[in-house]
VOVO-278245 format. One line per 10 residues: their letters; for each residue z, y, x of N, C-alpha, C. Coordinates in nm, 4 decimals, always signed. Layout:
<recs>
A> Z Y X Z Y X Z Y X | ...
</recs>
This chain:
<recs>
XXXXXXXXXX> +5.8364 -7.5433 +1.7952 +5.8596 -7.6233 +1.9121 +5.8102 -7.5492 +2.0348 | +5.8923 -7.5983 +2.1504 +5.8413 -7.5156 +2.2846 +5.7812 -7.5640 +2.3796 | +5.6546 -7.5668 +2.3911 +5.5383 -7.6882 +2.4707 +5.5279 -7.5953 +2.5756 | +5.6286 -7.5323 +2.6775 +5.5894 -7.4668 +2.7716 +5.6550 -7.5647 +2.9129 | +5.5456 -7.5931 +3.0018 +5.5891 -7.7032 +3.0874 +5.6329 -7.6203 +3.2053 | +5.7102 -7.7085 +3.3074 +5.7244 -7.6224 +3.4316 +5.6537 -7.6614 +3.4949 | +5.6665 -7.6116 +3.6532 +5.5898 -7.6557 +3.7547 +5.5860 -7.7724 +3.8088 | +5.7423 -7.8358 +3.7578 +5.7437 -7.9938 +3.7920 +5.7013 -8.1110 +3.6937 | +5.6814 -8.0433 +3.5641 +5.5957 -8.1221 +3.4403 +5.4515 -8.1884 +3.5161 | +5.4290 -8.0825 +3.5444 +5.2873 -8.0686 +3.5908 +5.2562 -8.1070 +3.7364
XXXXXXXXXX> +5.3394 -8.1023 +3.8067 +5.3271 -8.1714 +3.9138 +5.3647 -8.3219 +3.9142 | +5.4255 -8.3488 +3.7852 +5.4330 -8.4994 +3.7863 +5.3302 -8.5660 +3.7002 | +5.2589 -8.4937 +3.6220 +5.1773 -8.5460 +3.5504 +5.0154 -8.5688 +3.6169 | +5.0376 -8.4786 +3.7862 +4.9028 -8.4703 +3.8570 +4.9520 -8.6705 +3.9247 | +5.0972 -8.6748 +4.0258 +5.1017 -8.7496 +4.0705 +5.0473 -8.9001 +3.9881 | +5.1309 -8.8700 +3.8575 +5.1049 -9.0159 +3.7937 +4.9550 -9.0141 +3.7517 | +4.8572 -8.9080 +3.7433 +4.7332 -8.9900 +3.7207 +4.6870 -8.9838 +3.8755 | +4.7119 -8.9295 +3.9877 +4.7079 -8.9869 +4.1520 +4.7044 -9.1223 +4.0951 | +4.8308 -9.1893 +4.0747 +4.8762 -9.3029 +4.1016 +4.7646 -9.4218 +4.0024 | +4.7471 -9.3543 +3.8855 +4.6650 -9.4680 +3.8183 +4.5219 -9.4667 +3.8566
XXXXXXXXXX> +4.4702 -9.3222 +3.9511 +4.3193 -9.3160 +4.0092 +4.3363 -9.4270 +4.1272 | +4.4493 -9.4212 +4.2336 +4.4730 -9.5269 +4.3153 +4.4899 -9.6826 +4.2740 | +4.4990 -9.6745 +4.1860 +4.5326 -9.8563 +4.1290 +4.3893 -9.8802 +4.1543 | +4.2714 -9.8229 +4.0313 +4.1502 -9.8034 +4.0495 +4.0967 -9.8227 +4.0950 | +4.1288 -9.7793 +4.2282 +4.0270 -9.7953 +4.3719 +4.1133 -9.9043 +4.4295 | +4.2281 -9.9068 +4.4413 +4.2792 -10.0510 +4.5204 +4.1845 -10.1873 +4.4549 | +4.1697 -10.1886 +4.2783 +4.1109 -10.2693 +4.2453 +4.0146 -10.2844 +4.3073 | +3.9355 -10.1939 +4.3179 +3.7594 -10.1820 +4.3446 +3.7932 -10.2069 +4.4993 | +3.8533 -10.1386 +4.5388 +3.8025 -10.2142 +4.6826 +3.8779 -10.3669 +4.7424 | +3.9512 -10.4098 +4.6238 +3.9790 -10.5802 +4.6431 +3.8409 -10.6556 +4.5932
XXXXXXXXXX> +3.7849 -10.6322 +4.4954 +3.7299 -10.7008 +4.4333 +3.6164 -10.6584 +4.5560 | +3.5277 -10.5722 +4.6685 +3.4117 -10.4963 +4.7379 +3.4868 -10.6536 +4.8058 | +3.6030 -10.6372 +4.8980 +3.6208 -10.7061 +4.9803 +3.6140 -10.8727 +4.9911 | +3.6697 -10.8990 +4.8266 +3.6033 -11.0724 +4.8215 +3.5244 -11.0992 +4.8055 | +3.3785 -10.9623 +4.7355 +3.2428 -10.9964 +4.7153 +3.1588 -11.0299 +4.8626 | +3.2056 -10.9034 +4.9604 +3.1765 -10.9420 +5.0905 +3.1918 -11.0612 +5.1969 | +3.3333 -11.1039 +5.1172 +3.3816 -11.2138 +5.2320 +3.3443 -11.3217 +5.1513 | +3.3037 -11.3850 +5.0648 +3.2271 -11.4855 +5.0237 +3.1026 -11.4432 +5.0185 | +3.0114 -11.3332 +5.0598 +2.8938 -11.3658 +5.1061 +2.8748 -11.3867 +5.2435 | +2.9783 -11.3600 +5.3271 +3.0219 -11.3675 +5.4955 +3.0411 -11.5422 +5.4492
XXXXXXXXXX> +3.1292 -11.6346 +5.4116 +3.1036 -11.7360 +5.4641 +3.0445 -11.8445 +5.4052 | +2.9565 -11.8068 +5.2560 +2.9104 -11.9264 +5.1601 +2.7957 -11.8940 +5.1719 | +2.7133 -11.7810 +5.1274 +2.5999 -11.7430 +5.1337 +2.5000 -11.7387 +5.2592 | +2.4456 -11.8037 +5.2944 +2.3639 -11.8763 +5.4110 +2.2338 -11.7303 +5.4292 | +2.1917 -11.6792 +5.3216 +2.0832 -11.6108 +5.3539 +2.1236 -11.4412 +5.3403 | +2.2211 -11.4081 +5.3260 +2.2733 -11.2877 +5.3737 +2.3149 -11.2348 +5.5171 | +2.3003 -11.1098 +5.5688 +2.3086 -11.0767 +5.7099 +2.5060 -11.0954 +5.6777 | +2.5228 -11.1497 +5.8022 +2.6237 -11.2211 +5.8224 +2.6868 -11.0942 +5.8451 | +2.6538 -10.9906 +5.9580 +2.6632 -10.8605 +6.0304 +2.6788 -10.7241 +5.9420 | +2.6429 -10.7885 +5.8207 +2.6379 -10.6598 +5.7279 +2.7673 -10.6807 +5.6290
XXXXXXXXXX> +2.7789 -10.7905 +5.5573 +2.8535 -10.8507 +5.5507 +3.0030 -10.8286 +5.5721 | +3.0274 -10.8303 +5.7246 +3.1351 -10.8495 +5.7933 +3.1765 -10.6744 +5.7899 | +3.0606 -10.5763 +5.8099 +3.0978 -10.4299 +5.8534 +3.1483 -10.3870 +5.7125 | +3.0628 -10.4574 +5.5901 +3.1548 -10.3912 +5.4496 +3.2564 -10.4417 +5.3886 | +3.2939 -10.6120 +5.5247 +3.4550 -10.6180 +5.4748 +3.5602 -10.5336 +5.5322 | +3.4814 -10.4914 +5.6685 +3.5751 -10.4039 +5.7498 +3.6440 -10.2569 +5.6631 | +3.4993 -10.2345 +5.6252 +3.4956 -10.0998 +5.5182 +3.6227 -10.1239 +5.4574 | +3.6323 -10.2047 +5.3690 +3.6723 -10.2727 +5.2264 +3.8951 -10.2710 +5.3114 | +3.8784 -10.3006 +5.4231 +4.0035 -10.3177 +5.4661 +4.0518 -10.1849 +5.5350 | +3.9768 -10.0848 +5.5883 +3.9851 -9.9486 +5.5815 +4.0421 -9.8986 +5.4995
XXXXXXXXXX> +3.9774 -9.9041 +5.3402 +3.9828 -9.8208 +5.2080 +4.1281 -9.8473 +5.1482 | +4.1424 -9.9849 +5.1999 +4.2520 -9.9946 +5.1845 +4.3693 -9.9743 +5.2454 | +4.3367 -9.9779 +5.3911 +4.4863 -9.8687 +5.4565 +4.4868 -9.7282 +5.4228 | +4.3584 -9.6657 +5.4261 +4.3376 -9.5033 +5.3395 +4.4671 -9.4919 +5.2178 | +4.3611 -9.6129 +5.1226 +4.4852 -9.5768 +5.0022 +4.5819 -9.6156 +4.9872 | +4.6250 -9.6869 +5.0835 +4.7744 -9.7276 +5.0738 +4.8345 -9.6338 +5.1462 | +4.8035 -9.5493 +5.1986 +4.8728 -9.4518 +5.3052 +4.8626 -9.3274 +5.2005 | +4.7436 -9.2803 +5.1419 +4.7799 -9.1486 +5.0100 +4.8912 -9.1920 +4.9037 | +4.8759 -9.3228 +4.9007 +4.9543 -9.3571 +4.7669 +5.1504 -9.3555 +4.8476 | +5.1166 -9.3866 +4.9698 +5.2465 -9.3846 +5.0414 +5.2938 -9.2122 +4.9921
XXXXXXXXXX> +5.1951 -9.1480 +5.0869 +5.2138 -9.0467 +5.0634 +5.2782 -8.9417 +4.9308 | +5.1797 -8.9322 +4.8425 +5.2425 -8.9080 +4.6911 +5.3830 -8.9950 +4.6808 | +5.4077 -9.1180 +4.6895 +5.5439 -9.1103 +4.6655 +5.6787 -9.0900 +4.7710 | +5.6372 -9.0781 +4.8441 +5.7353 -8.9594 +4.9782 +5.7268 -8.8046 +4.8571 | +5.6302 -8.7551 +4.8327 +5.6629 -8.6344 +4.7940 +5.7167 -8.6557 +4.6759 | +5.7127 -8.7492 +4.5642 +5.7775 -8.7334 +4.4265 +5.9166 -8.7629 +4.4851 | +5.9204 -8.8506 +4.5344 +6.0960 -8.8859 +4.5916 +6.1686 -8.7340 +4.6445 | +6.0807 -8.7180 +4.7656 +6.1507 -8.6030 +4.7891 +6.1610 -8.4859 +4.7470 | +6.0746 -8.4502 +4.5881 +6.1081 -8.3117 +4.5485 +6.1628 -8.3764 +4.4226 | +6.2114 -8.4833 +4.3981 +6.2607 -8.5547 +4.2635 +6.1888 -8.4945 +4.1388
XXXXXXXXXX> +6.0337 -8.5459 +4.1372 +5.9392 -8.5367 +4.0476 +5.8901 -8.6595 +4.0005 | +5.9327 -8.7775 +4.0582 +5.9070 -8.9084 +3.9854 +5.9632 -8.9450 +3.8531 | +5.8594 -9.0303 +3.7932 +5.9521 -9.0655 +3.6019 +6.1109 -9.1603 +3.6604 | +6.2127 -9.0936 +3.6241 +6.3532 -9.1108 +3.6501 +6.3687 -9.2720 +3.5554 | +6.3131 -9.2515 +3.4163 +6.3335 -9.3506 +3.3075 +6.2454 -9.4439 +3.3838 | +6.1211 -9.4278 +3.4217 +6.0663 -9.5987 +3.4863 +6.1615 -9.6509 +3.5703 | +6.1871 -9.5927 +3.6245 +6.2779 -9.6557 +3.7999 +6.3696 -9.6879 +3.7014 | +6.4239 -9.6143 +3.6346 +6.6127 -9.6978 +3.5384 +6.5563 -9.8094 +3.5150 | +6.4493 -9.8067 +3.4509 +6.3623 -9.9615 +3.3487 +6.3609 -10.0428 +3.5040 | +6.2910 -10.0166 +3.5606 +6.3069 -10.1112 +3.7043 +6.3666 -10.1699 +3.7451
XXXXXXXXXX> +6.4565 -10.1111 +3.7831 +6.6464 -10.1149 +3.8498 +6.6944 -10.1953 +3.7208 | +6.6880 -10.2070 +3.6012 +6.7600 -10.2549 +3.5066 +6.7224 -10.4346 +3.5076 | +6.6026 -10.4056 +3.5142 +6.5063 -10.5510 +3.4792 +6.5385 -10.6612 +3.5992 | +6.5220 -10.5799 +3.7241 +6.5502 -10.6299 +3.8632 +6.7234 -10.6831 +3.8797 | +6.8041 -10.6061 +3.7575 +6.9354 -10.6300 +3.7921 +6.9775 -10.7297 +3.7123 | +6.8901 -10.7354 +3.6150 +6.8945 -10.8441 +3.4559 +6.8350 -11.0247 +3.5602 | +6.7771 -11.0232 +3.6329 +6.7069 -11.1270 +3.6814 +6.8265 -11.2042 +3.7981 | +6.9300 -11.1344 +3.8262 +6.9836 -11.1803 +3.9218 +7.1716 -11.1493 +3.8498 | +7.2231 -11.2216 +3.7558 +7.3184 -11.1540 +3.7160 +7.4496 -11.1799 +3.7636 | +7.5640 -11.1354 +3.7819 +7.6776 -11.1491 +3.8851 +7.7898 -11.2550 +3.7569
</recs>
């Protein structure tokens, strides 16, 4: 057998674990941001001020990674390095839900 990859094997196999390190952190910084904002308005003996600056954080991290994750898929689109078979599965499921 011939396990020799190309340059686009491998450049798609960097994007898709990009993409599952970004889920990751989208999680983590949803979950930073509701820990903050229910100690911003339930929790009486927390600095209100501190609070508020690590929900700001928390809504930062998240335009950050929504803008890399934008990013990476501008480049898989445009050098056609994205998984072809997910998007068919996509497009199929999306077309199965609405049928003519």
């Amino acid at each position: 057998m011939n396990n020799s990859k190309t340059l686009a094997d491998v450049i798609t196999l960097i994007i898709s674990y990009l993409n599952q390190i970004l889920v990751l952190l989208m999680a983590f910084a949803v979950v930073t941001f509701v820990w903050y904002i229910i100690n911003y308005f339930i929790k009486a003996d927390t600095d209100k001020k501190e609070a508020a600056n690590y929900a700001m954080y928390a809504v930062i991290g998240f335009f950050v990674m929504l803008s890399v994750w934008g990013l990476v898929n501008i480049l898989s689109n445009t050098f056609g390095l994205g998984n072809s078979s997910a998007a068919n599965t996509i497009n199929e499921n999306v077309n199965n839900l609405f049928p003519r």
